[in-house]
C-alpha positions as CSV (number, residue, x, y, z in Angstrom):
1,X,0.3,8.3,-9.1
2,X,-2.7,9.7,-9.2
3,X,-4.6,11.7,-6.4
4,X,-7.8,9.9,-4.8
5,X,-10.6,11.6,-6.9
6,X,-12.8,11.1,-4.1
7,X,-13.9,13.4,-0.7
8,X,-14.3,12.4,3.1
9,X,-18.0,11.6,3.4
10,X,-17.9,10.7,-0.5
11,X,-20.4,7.7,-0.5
12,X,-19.1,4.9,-3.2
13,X,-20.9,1.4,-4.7
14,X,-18.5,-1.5,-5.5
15,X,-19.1,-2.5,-8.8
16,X,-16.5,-4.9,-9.7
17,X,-14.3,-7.1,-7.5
18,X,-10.7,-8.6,-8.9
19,X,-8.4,-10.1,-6.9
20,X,-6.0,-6.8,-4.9
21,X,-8.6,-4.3,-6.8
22,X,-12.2,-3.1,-6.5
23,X,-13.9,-0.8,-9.0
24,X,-15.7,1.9,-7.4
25,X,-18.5,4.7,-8.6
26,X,-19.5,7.7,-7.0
27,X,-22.8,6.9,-5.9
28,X,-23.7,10.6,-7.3
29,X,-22.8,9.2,-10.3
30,X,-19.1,10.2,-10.5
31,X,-17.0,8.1,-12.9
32,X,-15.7,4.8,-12.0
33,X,-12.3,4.0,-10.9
34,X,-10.5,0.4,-10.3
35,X,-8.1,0.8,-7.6
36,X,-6.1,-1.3,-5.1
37,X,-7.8,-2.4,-2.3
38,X,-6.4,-3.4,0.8
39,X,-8.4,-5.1,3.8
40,X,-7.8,-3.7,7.4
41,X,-7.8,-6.0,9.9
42,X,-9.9,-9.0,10.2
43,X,-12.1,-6.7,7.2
44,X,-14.0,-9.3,4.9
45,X,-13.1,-9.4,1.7
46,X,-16.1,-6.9,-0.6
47,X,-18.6,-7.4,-3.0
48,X,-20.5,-6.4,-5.9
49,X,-22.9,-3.8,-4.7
50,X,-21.3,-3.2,-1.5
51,X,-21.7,0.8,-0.4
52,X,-18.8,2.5,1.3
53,X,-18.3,6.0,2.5
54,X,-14.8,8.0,2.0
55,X,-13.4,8.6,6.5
56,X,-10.2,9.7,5.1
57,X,-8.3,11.4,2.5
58,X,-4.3,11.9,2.4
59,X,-3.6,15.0,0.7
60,X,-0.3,14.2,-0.4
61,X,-0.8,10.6,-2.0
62,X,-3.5,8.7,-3.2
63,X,-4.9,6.6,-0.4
64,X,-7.9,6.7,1.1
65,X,-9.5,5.1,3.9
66,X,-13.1,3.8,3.2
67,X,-15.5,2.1,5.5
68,X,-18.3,-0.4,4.5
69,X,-21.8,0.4,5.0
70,X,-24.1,-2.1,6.7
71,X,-27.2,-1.9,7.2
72,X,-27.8,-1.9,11.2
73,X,-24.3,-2.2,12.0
74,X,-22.8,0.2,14.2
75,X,-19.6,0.3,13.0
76,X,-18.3,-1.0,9.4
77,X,-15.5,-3.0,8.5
78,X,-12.1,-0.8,7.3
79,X,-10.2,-0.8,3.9
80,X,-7.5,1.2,1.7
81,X,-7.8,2.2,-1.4
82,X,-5.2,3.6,-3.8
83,X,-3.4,3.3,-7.1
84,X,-6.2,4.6,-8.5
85,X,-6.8,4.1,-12.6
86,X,-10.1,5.5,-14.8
87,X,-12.2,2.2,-15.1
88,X,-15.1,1.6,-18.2
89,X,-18.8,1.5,-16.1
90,X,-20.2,-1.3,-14.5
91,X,-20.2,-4.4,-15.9
């Protein structure tokens, strides 16, 4: 298990969507990584493109909580992320 190569306040662009797994890049240009994805709540499912930023890192595992960035919304929908795995770029 790898730990989440990621930071709170890390801001990340979806660039793939599989079904259970997302692939995600820095948007500093970090490397991506495909990783599980799990939707909190009544969270929508993402999207190519989509921008999240990192509210949460556990320091002992691999998850990290991520919220979706909309513009004009005051609060973003919630989701998971671990199981994390180098991914080639963007499609």
């Amino acid at each position: 298990m790898a730990l989440s190569p990621y930071a709170r306040h890390d801001r990340l662009i979806v660039v793939d969507v599989e079904p259970q797994h997302v692939v995600v890049q820095g948007a500093e240009g970090a490397p991506p990584y495909r990783a599980r994805c799990i939707w909190a709540g009544d969270s929508p499912p993402l999207a190519r493109g989509d921008t999240l930023v990192v509210t949460n890192v556990n320091p002992s595992s691999d998850l990290t909580v991520v919220e979706q960035v909309a513009p004009g919304a005051r609060e973003g929908h919630v989701y998971e992320l671990s199981e994390y795995q180098p991914a080639p770029g963007p499609p």
